[in-house]
NULO-181774 format. One line per field, with one value per residue (C-alpha): residue number from 1; residue in three letters; x, y negated, z. Coordinates in Angstrom, 2 decimals, m for minus. Layout:
<sites>
k <- (NUM ...)
r <- (ALA ...)
east <- (X ...)
north <- (Y ...)
up <- (Z ...)
</sites>
This chain:
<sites>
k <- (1 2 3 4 5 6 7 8 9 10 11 12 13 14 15 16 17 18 19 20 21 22 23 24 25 26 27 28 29 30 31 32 33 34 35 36 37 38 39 40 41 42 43 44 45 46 47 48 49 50 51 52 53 54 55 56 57 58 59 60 61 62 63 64 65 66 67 68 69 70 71 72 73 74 75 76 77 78 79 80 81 82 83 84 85 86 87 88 89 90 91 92 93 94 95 96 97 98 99 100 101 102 103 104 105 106 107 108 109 110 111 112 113 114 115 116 117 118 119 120 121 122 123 124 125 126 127 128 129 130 131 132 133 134 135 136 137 138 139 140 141 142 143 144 145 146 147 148 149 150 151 152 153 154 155 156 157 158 159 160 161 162 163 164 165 166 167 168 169 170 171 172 173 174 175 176 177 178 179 180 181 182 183 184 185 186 187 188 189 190 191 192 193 194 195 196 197 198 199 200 201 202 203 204 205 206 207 208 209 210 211 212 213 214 215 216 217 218 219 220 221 222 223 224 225 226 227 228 229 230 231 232 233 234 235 236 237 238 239 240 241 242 243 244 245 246 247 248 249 250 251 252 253 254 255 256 257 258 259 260 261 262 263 264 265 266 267 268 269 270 271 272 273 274 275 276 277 278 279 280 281 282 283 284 285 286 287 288 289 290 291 292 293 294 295 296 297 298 299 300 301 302 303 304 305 306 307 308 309 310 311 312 313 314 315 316 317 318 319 320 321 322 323 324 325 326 327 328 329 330 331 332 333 334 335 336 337 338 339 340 341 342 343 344 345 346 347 348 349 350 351 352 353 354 355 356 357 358 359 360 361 362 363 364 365 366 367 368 369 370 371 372 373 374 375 376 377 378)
r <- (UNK UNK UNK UNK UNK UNK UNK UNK UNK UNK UNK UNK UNK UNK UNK UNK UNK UNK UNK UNK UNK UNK UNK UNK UNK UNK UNK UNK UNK UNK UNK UNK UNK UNK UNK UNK UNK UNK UNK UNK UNK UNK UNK UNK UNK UNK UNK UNK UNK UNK UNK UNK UNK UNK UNK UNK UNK UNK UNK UNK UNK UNK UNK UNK UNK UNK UNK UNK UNK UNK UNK UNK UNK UNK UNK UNK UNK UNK UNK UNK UNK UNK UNK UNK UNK UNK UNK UNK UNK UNK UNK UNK UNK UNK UNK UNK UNK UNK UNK UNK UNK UNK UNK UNK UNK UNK UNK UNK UNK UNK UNK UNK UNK UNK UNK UNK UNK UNK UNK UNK UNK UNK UNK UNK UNK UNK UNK UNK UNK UNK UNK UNK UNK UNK UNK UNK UNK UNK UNK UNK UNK UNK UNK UNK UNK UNK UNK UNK UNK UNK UNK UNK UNK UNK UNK UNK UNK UNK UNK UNK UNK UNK UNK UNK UNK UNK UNK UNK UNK UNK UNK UNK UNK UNK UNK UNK UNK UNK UNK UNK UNK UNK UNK UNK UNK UNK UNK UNK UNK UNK UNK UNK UNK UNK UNK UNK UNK UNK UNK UNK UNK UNK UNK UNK UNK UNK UNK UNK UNK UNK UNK UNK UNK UNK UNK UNK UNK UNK UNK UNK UNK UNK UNK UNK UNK UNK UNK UNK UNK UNK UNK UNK UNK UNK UNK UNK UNK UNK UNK UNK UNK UNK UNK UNK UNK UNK UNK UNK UNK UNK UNK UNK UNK UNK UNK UNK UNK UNK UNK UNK UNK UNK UNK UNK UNK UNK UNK UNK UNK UNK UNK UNK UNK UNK UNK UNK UNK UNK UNK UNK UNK UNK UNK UNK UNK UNK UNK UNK UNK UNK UNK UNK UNK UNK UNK UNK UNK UNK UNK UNK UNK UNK UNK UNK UNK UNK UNK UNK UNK UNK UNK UNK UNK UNK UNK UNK UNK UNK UNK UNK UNK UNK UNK UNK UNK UNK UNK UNK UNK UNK UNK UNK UNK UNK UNK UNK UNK UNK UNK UNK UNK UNK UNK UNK UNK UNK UNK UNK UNK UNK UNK UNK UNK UNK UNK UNK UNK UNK UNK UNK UNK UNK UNK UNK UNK UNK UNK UNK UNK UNK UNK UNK UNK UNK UNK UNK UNK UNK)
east <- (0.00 2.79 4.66 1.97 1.05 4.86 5.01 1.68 3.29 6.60 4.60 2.45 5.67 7.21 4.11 4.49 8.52 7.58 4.75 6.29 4.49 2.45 4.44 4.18 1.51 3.61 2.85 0.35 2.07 0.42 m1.93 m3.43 m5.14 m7.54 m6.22 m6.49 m8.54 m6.91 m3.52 m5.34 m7.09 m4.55 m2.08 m3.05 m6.25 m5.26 m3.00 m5.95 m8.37 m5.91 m5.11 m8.64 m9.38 m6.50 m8.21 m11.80 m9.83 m8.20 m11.04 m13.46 m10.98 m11.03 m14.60 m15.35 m12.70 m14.78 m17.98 m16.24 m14.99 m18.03 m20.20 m17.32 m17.43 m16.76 m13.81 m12.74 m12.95 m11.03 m8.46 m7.98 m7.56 m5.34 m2.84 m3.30 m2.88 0.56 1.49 0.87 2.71 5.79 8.18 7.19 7.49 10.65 12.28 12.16 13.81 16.22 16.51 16.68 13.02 11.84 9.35 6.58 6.66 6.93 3.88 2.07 3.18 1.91 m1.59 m1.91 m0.53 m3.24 m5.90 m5.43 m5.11 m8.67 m10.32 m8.93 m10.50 m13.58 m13.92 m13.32 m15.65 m18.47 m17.88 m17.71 m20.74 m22.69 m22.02 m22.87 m26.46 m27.86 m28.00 m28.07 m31.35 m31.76 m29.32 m30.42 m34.44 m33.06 m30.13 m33.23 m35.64 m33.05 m32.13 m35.78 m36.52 m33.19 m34.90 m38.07 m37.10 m33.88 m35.99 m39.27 m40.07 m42.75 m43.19 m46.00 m43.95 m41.28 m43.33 m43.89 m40.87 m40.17 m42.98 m42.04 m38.90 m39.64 m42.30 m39.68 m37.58 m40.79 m40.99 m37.90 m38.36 m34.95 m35.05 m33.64 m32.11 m30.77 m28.78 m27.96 m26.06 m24.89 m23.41 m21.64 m20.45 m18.81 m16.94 m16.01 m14.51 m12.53 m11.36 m9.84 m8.38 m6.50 m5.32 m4.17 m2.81 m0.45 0.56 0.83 3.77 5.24 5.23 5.16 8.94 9.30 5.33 6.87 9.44 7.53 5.86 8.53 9.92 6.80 7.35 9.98 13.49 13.56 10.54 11.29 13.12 10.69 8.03 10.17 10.91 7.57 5.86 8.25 7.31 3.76 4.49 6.30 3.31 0.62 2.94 3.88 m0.18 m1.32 0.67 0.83 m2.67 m2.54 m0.60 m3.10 m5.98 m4.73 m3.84 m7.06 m8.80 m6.87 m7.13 m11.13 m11.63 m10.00 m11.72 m15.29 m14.44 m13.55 m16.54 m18.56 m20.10 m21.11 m19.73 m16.48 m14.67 m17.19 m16.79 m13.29 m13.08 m15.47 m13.34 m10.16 m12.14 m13.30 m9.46 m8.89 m11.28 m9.58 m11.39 m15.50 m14.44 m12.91 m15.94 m18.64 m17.23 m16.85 m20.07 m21.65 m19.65 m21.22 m24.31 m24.44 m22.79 m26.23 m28.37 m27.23 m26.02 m27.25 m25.82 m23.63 m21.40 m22.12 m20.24 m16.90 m17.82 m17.66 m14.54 m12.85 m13.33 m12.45 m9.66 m8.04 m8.32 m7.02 m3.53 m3.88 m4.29 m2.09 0.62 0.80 m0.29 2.67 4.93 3.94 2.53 5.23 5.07 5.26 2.39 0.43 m2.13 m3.84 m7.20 m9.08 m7.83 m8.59 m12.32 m13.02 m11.37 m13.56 m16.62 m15.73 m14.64 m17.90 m20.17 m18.95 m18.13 m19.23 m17.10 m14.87 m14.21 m14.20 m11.08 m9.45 m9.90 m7.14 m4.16 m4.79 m4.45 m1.47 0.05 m1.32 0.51 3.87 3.89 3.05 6.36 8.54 7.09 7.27 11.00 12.36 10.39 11.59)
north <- (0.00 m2.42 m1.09 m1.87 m5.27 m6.29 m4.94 m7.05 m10.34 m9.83 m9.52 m12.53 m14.82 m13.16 m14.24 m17.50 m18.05 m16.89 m19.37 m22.79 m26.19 m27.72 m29.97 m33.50 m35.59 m37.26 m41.32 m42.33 m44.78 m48.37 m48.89 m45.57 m46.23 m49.22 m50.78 m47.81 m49.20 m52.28 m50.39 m48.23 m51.60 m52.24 m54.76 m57.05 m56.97 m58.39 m60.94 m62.15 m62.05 m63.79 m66.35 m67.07 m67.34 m70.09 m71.98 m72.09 m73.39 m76.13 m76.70 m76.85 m79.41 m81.68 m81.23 m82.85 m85.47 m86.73 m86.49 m88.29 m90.98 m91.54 m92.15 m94.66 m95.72 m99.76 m98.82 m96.08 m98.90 m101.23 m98.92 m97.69 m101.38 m102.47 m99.25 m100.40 m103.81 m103.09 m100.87 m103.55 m106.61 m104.74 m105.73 m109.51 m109.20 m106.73 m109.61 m112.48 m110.58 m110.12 m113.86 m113.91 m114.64 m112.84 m110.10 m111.62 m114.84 m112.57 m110.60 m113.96 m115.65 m112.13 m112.21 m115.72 m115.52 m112.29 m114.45 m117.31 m115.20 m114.06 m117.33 m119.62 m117.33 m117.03 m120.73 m121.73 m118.69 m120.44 m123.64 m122.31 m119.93 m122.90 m124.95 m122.39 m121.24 m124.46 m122.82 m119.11 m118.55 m120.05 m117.82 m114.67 m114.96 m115.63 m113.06 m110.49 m111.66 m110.62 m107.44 m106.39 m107.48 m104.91 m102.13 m102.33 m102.89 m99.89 m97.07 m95.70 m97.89 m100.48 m103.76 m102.27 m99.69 m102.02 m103.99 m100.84 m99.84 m103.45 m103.42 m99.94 m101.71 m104.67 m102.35 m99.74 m103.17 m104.99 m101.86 m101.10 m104.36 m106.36 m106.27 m109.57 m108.30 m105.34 m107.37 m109.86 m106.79 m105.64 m108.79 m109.19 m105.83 m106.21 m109.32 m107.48 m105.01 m107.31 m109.23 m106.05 m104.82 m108.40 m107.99 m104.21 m104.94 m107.67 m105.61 m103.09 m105.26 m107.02 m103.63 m100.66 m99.67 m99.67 m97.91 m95.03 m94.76 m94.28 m91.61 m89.53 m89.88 m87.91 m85.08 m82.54 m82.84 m79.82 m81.21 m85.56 m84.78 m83.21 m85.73 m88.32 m87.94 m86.45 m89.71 m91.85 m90.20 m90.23 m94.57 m94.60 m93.05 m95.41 m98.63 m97.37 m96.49 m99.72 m101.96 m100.05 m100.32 m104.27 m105.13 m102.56 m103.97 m107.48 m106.36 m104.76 m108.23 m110.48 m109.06 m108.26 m111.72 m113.01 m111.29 m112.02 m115.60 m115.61 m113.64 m116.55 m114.45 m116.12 m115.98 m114.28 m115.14 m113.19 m110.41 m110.39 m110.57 m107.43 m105.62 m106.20 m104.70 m101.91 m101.49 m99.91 m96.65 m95.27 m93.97 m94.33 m98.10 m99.43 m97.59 m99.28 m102.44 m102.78 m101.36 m104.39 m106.65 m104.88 m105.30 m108.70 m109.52 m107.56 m109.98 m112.97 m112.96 m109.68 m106.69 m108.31 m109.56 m106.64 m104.41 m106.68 m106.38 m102.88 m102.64 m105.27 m103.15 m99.74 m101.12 m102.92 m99.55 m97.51 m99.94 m99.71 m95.73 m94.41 m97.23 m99.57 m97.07 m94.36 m96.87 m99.34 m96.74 m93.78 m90.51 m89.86 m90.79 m89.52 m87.23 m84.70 m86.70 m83.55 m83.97 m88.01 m87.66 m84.82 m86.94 m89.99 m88.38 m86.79 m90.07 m91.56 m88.89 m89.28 m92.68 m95.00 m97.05 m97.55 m93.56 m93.80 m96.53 m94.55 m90.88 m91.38 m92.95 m90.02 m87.13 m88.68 m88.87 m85.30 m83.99 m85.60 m84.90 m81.13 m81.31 m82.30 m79.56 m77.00 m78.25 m78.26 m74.90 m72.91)
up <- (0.00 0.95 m1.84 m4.41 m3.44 m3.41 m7.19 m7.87 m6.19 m8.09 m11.40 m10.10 m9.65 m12.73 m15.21 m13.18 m14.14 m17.76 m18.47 m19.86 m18.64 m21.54 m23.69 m23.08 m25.44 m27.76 m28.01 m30.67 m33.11 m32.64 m35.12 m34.25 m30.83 m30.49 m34.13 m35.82 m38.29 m39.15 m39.93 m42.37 m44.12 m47.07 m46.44 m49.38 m47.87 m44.51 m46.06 m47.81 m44.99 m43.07 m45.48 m46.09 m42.69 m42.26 m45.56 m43.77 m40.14 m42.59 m44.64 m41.18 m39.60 m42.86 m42.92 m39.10 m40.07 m42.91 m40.82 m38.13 m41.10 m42.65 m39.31 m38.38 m42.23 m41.17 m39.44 m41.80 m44.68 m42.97 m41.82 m45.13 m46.68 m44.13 m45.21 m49.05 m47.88 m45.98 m48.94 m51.55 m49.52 m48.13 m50.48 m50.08 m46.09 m46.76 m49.29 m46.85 m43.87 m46.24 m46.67 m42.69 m42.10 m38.97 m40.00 m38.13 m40.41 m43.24 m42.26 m41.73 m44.85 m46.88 m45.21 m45.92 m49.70 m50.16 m48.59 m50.80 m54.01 m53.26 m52.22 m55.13 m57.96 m56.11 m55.57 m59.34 m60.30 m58.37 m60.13 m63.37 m63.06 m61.54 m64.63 m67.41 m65.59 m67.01 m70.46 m69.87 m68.94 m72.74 m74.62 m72.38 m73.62 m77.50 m77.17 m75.87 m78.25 m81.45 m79.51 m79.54 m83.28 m83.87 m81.98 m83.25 m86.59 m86.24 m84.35 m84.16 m81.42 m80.91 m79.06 m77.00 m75.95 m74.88 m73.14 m71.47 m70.71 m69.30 m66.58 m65.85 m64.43 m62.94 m60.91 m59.86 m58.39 m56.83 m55.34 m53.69 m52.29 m50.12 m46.66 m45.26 m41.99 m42.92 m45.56 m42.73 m40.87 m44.06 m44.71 m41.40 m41.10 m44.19 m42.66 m39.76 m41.56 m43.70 m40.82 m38.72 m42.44 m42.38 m38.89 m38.86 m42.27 m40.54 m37.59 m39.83 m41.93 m38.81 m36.70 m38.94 m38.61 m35.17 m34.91 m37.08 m35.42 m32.01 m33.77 m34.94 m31.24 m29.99 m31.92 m31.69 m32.44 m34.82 m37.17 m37.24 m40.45 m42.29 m41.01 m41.62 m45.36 m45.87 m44.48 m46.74 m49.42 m49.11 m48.09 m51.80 m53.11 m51.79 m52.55 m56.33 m56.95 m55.46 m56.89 m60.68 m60.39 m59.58 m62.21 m64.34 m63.71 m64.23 m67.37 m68.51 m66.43 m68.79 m72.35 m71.83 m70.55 m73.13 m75.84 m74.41 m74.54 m78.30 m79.09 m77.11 m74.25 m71.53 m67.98 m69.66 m66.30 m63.84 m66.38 m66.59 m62.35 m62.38 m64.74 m62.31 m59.54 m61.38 m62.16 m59.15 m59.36 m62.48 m65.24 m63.55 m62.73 m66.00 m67.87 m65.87 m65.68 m69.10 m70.02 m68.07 m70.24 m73.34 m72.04 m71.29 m74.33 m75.75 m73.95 m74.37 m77.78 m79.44 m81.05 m83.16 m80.43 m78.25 m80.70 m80.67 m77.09 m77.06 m79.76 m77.34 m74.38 m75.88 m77.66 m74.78 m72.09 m74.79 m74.83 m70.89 m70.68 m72.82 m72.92 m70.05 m66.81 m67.63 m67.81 m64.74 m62.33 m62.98 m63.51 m60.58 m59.22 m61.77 m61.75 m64.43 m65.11 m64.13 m60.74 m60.71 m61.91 m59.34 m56.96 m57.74 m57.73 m54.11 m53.09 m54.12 m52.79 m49.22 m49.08 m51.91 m53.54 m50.79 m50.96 m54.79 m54.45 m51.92 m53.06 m56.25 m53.76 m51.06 m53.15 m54.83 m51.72 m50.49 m53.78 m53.39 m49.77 m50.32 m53.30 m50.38 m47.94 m50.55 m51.90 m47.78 m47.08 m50.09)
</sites>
């Protein structure tokens, strides 16, 4: 009995010594526990996704900044003109510190020389608009009367149905009606916003060195470089665009005006000034502009002179497009006209005509700045 259960506990510890413990698990790779299915997802795929998601966080973030813009759109405005503003009279404030002017008389002087530019055209364009409305209510009903005897007498259209079409629009304006106060606030926001353009513009000229170089002293050390020559070349940019297009539109301002006056259409000068400030919205603003030159040259003197009109004014932005711009604006600044129609239209949509002016100059300088990321980056 003894002998037997010894025998059983020596087999017992025997089976015991022979049996190996169970190997341990091995590890499971990453990507195979709780990611398992993102490291089977093609990596193409997750670039993309992850791409794409970066493009919506960029393209969310623009999108509250131009909410943001447009419900501040006085400020916004101004803001914007005062940078154009700067960008246009640096090299004046920059050429009398040279001279050993301090830069805050420089600044001044600048403000004061862009103020007065404005104010003495506008002052001789109220004269000379106050003298010729004697006789253009005159010339406008004869200038209409031959323009309807050409219609009529041209297309398959008859004076009833002009007559017609007339009411039709002087209804559709009775009806939108003009409400006094709102063009009151209208009226004085618009001088509010021209006043704080003025004044950021001149801090902007007397300060601006010193303010950008605060800001590059905020950020770090390894990245004031590439800030630094990015934001010069985006500055270059905005002063090359705004003052090719200055020099453009004077240009286009001058030969129009001067052409409307040999033709004999009246209030040639407020045309011409119109056509400078449609200068600055390329493409969409030298089109319209000149289009109401064409069409008051069709109502106050008839078809006849609205066709040399129109030759004038096709004629004159055809020198200016393909001759003039390339060579006073650069290539550099230059953008396909895809890119600058899309861009006005944007511009438009979300802020007016103030966006349409400013769209053109801010992705010009979102392009170049992009070259010098991409060129440092590479």
């Amino acid at each position: 009995m003894g002998r037997t259960d010894a025998c059983d506990d020596g087999h017992d510890a025997g089976d015991l010594r022979d049996t190996d413990p169970a190997p341990p698990r091995p590890a499971e790779p990453a990507g195979r526990s709780a990611g398992g299915a993102w490291g089977r997802i093609p990596l193409w795929v997750r670039v993309g996704g992850l791409g794409s998601g970066c493009l919506l966080l960029i393209a969310g973030g623009g999108y509250v900044l131009g909410l943001i813009a447009v419900r501040l759109a006085s400020l916004s405005i101004a803001m914007a003109a005062a940078v154009l503003m700067a960008a246009l009279l640096e090299p004046i404030v920059t050429g009398l510190q040279r001279l050993r002017i301090p830069r805050a008389l420089g600044a001044l002087f600048a403000i004061l020389l862009l103020i007065a530019a404005f104010l003495a055209p506008a002052v001789v364009l109220w004269n000379l608009t106050a003298s010729q409305f004697g006789d253009l209510g005159g010339r406008l009903t004869e200038g209409l009367q031959r323009t309807r005897t050409v219609i009529t007498d041209v297309l398959p259209v008859t004076d009833r149905q002009l007559d017609q079409v007339a009411d039709d629009v002087r209804a559709r304006f009775e009806r939108s009606g003009f409400d006094v106060l709102a063009g009151a606030v209208t009226l004085v926001e618009v001088l509010a916003a021209a006043v704080a353009a003025l004044f950021v513009a001149f801090f902007f000229l007397k300060d601006g060195p010193s303010m950008w170089a605060w800001f590059l002293g905020q950020l770090p050390e390894r990245s004031r470089a590439l800030v630094s020559e990015s934001g010069a070349a985006g500055w270059d940019v905005i002063g090359r665009y705004v003052r090719g297009s200055l020099i453009v539109a004077a240009i286009d301002a001058v030969g129009i005006g001067v052409a409307l006056s040999i033709i004999g259409v009246p209030l040639a000068l407020p045309l011409a000034l119109l056509v400078f400030v449609g200068g600055f919205v390329p493409y969409v603003g030298s089109t319209v502009s000149g289009s109401v030159a064409v069409l008051v040259a069709l109502a106050a003197n008839g078809p006849i002179d609205a066709l040399l009109a129109l030759g004038a004014v096709i004629a004159v932005q055809q020198i200016e497009g393909n001759f003039l711009e390339p060579f006073i604006v650069g290539h550099q600044v230059r953008l396909h006209p895809v890119v600058v129609v899309v861009a006005v239209f944007a511009g438009s949509l979300m802020a007016g005509i103030a966006g349409a002016v400013v769209a053109v100059p801010l992705t010009a300088v979102v392009y170049r700045v992009w070259q010098v990321l991409r060129a440092r980056l590479a």
